[in-house]
C-alpha positions in Angstrom: 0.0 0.0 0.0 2.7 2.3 1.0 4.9 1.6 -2.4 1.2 2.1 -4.6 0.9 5.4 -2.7 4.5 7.1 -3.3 4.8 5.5 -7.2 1.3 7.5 -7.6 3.0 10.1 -6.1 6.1 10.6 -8.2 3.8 10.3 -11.2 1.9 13.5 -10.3 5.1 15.1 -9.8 6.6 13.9 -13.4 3.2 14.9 -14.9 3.2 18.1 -13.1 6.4 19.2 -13.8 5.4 18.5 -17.6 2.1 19.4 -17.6 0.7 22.4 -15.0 1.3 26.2 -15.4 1.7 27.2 -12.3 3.8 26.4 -9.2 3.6 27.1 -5.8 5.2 26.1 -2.5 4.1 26.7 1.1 6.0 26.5 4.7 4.0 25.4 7.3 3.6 24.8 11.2 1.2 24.0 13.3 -0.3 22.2 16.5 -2.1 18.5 16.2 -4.7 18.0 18.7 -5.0 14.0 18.4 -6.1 10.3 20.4 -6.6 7.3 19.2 -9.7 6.2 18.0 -11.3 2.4 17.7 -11.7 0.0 20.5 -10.1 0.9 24.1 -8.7 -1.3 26.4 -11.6 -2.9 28.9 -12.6 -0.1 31.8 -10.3 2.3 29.8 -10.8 5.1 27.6 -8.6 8.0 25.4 -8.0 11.3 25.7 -6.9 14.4 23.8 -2.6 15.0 23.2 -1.2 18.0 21.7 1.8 17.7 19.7 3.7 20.1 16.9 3.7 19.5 13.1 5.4 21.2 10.5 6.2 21.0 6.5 5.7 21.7 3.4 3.5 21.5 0.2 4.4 21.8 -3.6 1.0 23.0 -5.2 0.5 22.1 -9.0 -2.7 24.3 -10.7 -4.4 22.5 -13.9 -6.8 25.2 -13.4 -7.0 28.5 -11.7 -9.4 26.9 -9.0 -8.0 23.4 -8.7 -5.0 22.3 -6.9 -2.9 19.1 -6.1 -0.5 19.3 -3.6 2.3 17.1 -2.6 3.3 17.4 1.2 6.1 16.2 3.1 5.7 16.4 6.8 7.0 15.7 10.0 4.3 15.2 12.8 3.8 14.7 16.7 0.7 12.3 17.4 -0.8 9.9 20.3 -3.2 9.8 23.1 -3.8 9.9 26.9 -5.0 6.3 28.0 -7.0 6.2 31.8 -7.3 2.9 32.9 -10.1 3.1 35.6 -9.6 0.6 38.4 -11.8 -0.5 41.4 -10.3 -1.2 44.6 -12.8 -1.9 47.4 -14.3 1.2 48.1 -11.7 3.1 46.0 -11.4 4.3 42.4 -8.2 4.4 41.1 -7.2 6.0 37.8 -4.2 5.4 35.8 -3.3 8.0 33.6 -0.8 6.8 30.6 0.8 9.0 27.4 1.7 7.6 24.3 4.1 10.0 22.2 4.8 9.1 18.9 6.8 11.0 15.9 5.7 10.0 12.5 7.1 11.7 9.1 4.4 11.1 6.1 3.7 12.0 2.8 0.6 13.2 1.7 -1.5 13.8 -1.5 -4.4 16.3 -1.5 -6.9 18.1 -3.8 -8.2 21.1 -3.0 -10.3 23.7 -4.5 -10.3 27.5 -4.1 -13.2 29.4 -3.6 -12.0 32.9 -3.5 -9.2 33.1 -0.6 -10.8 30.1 0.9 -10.2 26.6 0.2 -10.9 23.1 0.7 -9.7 19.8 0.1 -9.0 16.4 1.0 -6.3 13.8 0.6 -4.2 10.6 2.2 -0.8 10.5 3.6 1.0 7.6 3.7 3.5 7.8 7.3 6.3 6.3 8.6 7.1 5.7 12.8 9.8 7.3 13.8 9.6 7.3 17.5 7.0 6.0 20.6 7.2 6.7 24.2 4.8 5.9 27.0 4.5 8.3 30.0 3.4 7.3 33.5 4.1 9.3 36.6 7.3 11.1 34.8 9.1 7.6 33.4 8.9 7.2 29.8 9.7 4.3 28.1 10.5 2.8 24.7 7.4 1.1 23.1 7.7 1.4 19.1 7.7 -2.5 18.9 3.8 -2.2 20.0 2.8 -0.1 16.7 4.0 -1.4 13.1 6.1 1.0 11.6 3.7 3.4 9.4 0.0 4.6 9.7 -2.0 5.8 6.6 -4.2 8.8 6.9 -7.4 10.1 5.5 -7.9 14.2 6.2 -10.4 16.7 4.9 -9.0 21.1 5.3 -10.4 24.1 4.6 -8.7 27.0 5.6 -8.5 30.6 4.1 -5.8 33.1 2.6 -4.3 36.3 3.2 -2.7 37.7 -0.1 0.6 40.2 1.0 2.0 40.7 -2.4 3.2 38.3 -4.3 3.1 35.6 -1.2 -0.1 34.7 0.6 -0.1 34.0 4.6 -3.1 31.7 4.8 -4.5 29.2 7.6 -5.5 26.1 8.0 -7.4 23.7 9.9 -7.5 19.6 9.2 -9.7 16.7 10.4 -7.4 13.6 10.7 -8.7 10.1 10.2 -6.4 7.1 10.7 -7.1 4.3 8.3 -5.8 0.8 9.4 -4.9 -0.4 13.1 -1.3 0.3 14.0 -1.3 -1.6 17.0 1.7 -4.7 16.4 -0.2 -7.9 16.4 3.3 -9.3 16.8 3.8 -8.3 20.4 1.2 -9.0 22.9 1.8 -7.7 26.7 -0.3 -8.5 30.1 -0.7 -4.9 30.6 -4.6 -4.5 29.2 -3.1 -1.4 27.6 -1.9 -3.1 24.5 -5.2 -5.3 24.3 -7.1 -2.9 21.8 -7.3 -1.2 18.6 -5.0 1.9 18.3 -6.4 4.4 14.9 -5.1 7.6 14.8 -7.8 10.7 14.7 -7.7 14.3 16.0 -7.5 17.9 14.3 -4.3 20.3 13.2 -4.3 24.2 13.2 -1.5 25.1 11.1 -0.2 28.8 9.7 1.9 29.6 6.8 3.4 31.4 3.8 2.5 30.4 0.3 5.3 31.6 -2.6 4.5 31.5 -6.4 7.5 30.0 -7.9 
């Protein structure tokens, strides 16, 4: 899946490079407010992290209103896990953190309506890194995910023409596609018993540049 998704990639970029008019490339950062969707662990149940993202994106323009976009990205993902447990008379909660650095790829459409604009796409991403958090310890848990995630997200945002450039911003529903929980490595913890899908929302800002 990941091979099918950067070949179709590279073929947009051949084909732009050949075929489109007009050029444009945009620096971005922004914030991802994310969890993990799907099934929780039993008596368990996910919470909101906030993590930083950044990139960029190479816009190709068949048309004056339609765009596609290649975007290379480096992002900051996971979720809060609380565990609820009963104790006699006592409720205890454990409160976990999963960290976890992903770089991706993405290819979107959008359309511009004006200085607004819309779109859609996937991004195909690759694990770099995955901590869990408990009471100030982290420790090393990327064996628990596989080693890439693939994304569905939906944007609209809205541009602020300075010039040439245009500042715009931009906010970005994010829908993981497939469970990247590792079937490979089971634990006793019920943490690791569950379905792990990435979800959340991203507020970016940047510059656009006609090239």
């Amino acid at each position: 899946m990941i091979k099918n998704f950067i070949a179709l990639t590279f073929f947009i970029f051949i084909l732009g490079n050949n075929s489109f008019a007009q050029v444009q490339l945009s620096l971005w950062g922004g914030v991802n407010n994310s969890s993990f969707g799907g099934n929780p662990p039993e008596d368990a149940g996910y919470g909101d992290i906030r993590g930083l993202a950044a990139g960029a994106n190479l816009d190709f323009h068949p048309s004056t209103d339609f765009v596609i976009s290649l975007e290379p990205s480096f992002e900051q993902r996971g979720s809060t896990i609380d565990i609820h447990l009963e104790e006699g008379l006592e409720d205890t909660t454990l409160k976990f953190k999963v960290k976890q650095n992903y770089f991706g790829l993405g290819l979107m459409f959008k359309v511009n309506a004006g200085n607004f604009f819309v779109g859609s796409g996937l991004s195909a991403q690759l694990l770099s890194s995955a901590k869990l958090e408990y009471e100030s310890q982290e420790k090393d848990i990327k064996d628990k995910f596989i080693n890439y995630d693939a994304l569905a997200f939906f944007n609209i945002g809205y541009k602020i023409p300075i010039g040439g450039p245009s500042l715009f911003v931009e906010l970005r529903y994010i829908q993981g596609l497939i469970n990247i929980r590792s079937d490979e490595n089971e634990s006793d913890t019920e943490i690791y018993l569950s379905n792990f899908k990435s979800t959340g929302l991203r507020l970016s800002t940047g510059i656009l540049i006609p090239l």
